[in-house]
N, C-alpha and C positions, 0 to 999 in steps of 0.2 A: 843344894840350896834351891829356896821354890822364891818362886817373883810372882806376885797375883797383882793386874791393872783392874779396875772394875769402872766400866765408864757409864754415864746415864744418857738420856736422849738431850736433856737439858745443859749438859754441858757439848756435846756436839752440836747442839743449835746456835752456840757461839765459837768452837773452834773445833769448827768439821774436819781437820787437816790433824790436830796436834796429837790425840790421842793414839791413832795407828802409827803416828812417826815416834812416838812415845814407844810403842812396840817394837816396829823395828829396831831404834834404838840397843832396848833391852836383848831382844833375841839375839844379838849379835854376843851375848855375853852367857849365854845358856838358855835351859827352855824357860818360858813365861804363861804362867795362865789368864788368859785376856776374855772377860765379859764384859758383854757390851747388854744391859740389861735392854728391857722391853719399853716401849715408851707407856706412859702411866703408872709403872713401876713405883710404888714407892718404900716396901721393903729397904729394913735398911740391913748395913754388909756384911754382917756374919748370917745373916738367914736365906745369904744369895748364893754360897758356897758351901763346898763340902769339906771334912780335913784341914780348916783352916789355921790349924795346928800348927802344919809347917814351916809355916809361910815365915819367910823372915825379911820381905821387904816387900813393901805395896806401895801404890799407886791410886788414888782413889780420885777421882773425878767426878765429880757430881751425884756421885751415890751417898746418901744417906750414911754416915755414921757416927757412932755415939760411945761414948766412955764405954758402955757395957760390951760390946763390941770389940772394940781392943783387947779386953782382956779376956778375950777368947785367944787371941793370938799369943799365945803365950810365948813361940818362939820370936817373933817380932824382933828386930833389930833397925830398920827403917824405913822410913815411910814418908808419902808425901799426900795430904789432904787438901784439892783445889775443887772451887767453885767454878762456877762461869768468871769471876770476878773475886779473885782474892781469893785465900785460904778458906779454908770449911767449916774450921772449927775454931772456937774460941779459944781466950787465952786460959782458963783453967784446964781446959781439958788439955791444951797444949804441956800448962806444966806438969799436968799428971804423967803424960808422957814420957817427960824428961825424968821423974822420978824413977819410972823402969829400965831408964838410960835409951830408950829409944829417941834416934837421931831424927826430925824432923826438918824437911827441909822445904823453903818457901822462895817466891822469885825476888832475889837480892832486888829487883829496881824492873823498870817496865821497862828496858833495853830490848827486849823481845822484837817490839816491832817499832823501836826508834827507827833504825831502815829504812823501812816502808813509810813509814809518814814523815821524816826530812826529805824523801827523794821525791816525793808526791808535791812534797811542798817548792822545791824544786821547779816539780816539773809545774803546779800552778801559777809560780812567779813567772816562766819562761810564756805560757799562755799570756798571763794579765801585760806582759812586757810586751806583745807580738798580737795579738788579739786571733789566737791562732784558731781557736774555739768559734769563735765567730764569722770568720772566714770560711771557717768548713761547713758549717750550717748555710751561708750565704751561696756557697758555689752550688749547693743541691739545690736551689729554688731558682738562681735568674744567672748570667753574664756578666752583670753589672762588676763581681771585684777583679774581672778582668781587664776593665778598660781603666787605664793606666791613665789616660789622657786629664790634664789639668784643666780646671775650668777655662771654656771658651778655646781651647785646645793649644790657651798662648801657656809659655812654660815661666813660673812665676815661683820667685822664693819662698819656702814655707808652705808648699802647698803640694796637693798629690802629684807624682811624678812615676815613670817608671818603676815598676815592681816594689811600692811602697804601700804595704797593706795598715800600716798601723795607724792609732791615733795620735798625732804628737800633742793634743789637749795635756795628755797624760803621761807620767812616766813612764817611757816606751824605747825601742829600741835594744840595747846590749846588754847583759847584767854588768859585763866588762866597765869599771867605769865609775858605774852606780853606786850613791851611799844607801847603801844598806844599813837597816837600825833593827836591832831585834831587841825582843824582852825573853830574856832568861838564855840559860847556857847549861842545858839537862842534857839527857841523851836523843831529843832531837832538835833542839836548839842548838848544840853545839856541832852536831851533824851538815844541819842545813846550814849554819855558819862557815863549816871547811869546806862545801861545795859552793858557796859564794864567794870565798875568798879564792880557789883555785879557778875561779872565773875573772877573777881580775876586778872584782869590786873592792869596795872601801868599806869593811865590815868591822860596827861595833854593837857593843851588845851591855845590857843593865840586868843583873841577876842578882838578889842581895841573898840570896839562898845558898849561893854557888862559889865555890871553892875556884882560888887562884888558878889552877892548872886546867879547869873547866874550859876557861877563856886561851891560855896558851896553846892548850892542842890543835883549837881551832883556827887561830892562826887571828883571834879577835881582840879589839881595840876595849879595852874593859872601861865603861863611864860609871860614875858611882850615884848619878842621878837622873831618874827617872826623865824628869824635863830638857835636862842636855840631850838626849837621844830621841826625841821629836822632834826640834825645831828644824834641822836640813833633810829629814829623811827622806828619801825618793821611793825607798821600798821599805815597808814599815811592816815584822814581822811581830806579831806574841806568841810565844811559844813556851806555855808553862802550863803544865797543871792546871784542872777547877778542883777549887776547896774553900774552904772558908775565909783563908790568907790571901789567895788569890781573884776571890769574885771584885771584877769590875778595878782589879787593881789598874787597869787603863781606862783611865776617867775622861769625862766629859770633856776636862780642860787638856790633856795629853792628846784627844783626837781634834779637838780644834786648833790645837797649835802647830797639827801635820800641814808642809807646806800644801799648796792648792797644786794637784796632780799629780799626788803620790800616791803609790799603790799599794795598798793594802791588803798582807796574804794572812789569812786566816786558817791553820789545821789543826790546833789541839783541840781549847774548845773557845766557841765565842763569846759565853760569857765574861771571862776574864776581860774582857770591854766593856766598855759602856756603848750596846749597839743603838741604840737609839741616835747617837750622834754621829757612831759610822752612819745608821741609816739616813739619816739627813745630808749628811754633807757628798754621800757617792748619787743619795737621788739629786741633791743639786748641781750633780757635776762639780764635784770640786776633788774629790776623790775617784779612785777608781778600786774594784776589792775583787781579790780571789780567793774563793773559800770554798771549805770542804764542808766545814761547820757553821750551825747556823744560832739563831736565836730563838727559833722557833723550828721544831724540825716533827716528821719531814715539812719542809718549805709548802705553804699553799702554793695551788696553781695560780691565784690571785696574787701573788705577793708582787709588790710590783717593782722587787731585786730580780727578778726573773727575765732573763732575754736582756736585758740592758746591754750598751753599746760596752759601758764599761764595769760589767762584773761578768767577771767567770765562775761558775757553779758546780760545783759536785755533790752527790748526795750523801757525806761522811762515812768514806769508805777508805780512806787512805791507810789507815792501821792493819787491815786484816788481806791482807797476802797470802800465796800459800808460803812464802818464806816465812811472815812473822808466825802463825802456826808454828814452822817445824821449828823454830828459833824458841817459840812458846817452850814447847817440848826440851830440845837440849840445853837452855839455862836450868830445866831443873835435873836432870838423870846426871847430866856432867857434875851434879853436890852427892850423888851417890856413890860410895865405893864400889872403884872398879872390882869387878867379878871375873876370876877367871873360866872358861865354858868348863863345865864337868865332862 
């Protein structure tokens, strides 16, 4: 049995990591023919091999192919065609496919790198909780977050004290505790949900998308309306998808009905807000936001979300691990039939 992977420069410039884990993979199960074409390449895949006769299962990755193409493959049995972003080919040529019984196989759901951006998101809420980002910036310039000492050096309630870095303006301090409210309960909604909950917060969640047992595994408090799950939130997550169903489905009126100094973690994508009224309410101090995603990206050096007492920043990178790669990789070879090695 012959296995041919054909990768392009363009699908490696988004997941540098999945396509040789993709290999490995395979070779464990016999030999594999693996091109990795030229960058500028745009030949498309039967004019990039030789004897492609054989072949009775591919892998095609950002190479170029087309109906005419397939049916060169005569022995073909299955295959899988991905872009940087989604399948490669459209759905006629998909059913053509299925008419010669070739198995075709695509990523059941973005599971891949749920992981990687509920733990991210995680570890954002633990910063925006602890202002832990800001403290490390601050100890490389002066001494200042060392002196513990309270104003006037008398010791007074409510006010800095011994080894107390945080802002208590804002919701701060333990996750333990905390009402946590998130929007949606997917694969990294409901993720970041069971690591809040096994922190000992008070987690509920609104996903009118999402099935019963979404919310169960998580160990979350299921609300059936959007407005019940702002008004006490202390840590206020959205974690859904952008589409068309979802732009800005957290409105104007949902972000001003967040109590004053709650924290706002942001990692799918920010639109799904209404950020103009995030941005209002954390430049007035009345919120505080950790985000990976923005509204404008990448972020100007002027934006003046930047450096804030109370926002944590990252440059939207919380999805692409070398885990979510090789994860990329095994949701799809694990839909291939196992091969015994010849």
């Amino acid at each position: 049995m012959r296995s041919l992977i054909a990768v392009h420069p363009n699908f490696d410039a988004v997941w540098p990591f999945a396509a040789d884990h993709f290999h490995e993979l395979w070779k464990k199960q016999g030999p594999v023919d693996f091109l990795r074409v030229d960058h500028g390449e745009n030949r498309m895949l039967s004019e990039l091999i030789e004897d492609y006769a054989t072949v009775r299962r591919v892998a095609v990755l950002g190479v170029t192919v087309t109906p005419a193409c397939i049916e060169a493959f005569i022995d073909l049995e299955e295959a899988t065609f991905q872009g940087s972003y989604g399948s490669n080919i459209d759905s006629e040529f998909d059913s053509a496919l299925a008419k010669r019984g070739i198995k075709v196989y695509n990523h059941p759901s973005e599971g891949f790198w749920g992981a990687s951006v509920s733990e991210f998101g995680l570890a954002l809420t633990l910063c925006g909780l602890r202002r832990i980002p800001q403290l490390h910036h601050e100890i490389l310039t002066g001494l200042k977050p060392w002196d513990y000492d309270p104003p006037e050096g008398k010791g007074k309630p409510g006010v800095r004290g011994h080894q107390f870095g945080d802002d208590s303006t804002f919701t701060s301090g333990t996750l333990e505790g905390k009402r946590v409210r998130i929007v949606g309960a997917g694969n990294i909604a409901s993720r970041y949900a069971s690591f809040a909950t096994a922190l000992g917060a008070d987690v509920a969640a609104w996903d009118p998308f999402a099935s019963e047992p979404c919310f169960h595994r998580s160990g979350t408090r299921r609300l059936f309306h959007l407005e019940e799950l702002v008004h006490d939130a202390e840590v206020f997550a959205p974690m859904v998808p952008l589409n068309e169903t979802t732009r800005e489905i957290v409105n104007s009126s949902h972000i001003n009905a967040l109590p004053k100094g709650c924290l706002v973690v942001l990692v799918t994508r920010a639109n799904i807000c209404d950020m103009q009224a995030i941005r209002h309410r954390v430049l007035s101090d009345e919120l505080s936001l950790a985000a990976d995603v923005w509204d404008v990206e990448p972020l100007p050096l002027s934006d003046p979300l930047l450096g804030r007492h109370n926002v944590v920043h990252t440059p939207h990178n919380a999805g692409r691990t070398i885990d979510a790669n090789k994860f990329w990789s095994e949701k799809l070879v694990m839909q291939f039939i196992p091969r015994d090695i010849d």
